[in-house]
C-alpha positions as CSV (number, residue, x, y, z in Angstrom):
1,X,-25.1,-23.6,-13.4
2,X,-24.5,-21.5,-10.4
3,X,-21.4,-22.0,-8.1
4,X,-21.8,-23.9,-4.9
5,X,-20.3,-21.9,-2.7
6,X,-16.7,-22.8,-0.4
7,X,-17.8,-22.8,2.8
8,X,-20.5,-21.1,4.5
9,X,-19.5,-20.3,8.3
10,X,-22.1,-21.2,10.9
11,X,-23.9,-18.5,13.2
12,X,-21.8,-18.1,16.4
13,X,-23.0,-19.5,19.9
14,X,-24.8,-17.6,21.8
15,X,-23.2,-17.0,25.2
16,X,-23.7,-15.0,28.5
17,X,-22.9,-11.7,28.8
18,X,-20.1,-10.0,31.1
19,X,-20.8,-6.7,30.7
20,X,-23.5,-4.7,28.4
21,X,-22.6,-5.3,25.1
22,X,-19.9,-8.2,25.9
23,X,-20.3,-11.8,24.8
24,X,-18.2,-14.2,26.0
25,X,-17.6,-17.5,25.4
26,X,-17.9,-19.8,29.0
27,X,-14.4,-20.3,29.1
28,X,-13.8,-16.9,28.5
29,X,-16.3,-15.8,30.6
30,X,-14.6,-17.6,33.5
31,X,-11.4,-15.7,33.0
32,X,-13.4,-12.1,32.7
33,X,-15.0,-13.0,36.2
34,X,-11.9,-14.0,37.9
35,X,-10.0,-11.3,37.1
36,X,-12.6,-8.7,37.9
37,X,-12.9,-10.3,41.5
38,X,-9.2,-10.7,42.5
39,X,-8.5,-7.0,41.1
40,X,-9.2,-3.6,41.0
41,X,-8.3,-2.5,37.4
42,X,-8.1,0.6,35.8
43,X,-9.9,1.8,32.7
44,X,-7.3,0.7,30.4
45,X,-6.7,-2.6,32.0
46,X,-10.2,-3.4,32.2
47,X,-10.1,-2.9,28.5
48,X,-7.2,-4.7,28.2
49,X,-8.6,-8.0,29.6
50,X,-11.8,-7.2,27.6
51,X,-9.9,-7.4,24.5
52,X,-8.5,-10.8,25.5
53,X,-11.1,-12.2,26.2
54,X,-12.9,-11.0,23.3
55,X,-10.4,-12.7,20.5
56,X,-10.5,-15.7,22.8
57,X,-14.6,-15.7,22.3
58,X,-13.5,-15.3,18.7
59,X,-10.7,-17.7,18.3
60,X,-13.3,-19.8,19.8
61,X,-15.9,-19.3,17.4
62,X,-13.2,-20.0,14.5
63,X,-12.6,-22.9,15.9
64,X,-16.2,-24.3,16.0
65,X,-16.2,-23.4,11.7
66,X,-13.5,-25.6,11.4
67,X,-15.1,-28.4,13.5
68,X,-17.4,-29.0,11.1
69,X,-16.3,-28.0,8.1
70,X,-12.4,-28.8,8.4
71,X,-9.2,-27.4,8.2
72,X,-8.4,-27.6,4.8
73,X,-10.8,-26.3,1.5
74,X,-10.2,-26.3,-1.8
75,X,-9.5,-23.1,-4.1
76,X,-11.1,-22.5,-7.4
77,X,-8.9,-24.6,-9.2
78,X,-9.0,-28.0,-6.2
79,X,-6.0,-27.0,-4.7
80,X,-6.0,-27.3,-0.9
81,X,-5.6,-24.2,1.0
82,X,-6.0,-23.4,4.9
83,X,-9.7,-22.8,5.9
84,X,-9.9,-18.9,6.4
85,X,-11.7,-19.6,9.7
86,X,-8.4,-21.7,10.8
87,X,-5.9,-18.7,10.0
88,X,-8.6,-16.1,12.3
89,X,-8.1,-18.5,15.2
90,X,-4.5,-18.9,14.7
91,X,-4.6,-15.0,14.7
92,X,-7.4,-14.3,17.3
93,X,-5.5,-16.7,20.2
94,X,-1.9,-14.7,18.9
95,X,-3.9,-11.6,20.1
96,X,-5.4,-12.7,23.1
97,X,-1.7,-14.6,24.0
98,X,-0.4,-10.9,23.6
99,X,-2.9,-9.1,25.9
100,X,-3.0,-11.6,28.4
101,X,0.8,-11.7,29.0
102,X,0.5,-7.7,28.9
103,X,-2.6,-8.0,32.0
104,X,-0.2,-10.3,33.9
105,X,2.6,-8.1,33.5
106,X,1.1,-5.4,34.9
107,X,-1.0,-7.5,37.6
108,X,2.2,-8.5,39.0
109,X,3.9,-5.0,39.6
């Protein structure tokens, strides 16, 4: 008999686009506007905040997996183990965290 598999992660969300080739989630969205309106940003600060809120989007995304399917699966053997999708937010919000306290650093100068 075949194997069922784990989990099997859901489509993202479609959402509207800041820039050509840029999906945002709203939220994240929000943030990309705002900042582009209050400030004139150079190349590598505009890519800065695109990166942010990029792994937001994602974080977000991760999130949604979990929703539905949980936080916790079980391994080959029924042990419970961290849904993958759970340790990709953890990571994805670590990275927009990071980036985001690197564009208000240099916001503020």
């Amino acid at each position: 008999m075949p194997r069922k598999p784990r989990f099997s992660p859901a489509p993202p969300p479609a959402a509207p686009a800041a820039a050509p080739g840029l999906t945002l989630s709203p939220a994240a969205q929000a943030i990309f506007d705002d900042v582009r309106k209050r400030w004139d940003l150079t190349a590598p600060v505009a890519a800065l905040l695109r990166l942010a809120c990029e792994a937001m989007t994602k974080a977000e995304q991760c999130e949604a997996i979990t929703a539905v399917e949980g936080l916790v699966i079980g391994d080959a053997k029924g042990a419970a183990k961290p849904h993958p999708a759970a340790l990709l937010a953890r990571d994805y919000r670590a990275q927009a965290s990071g980036a985001l306290q690197r564009l208000l650093a240099h916001l503020e100068k």
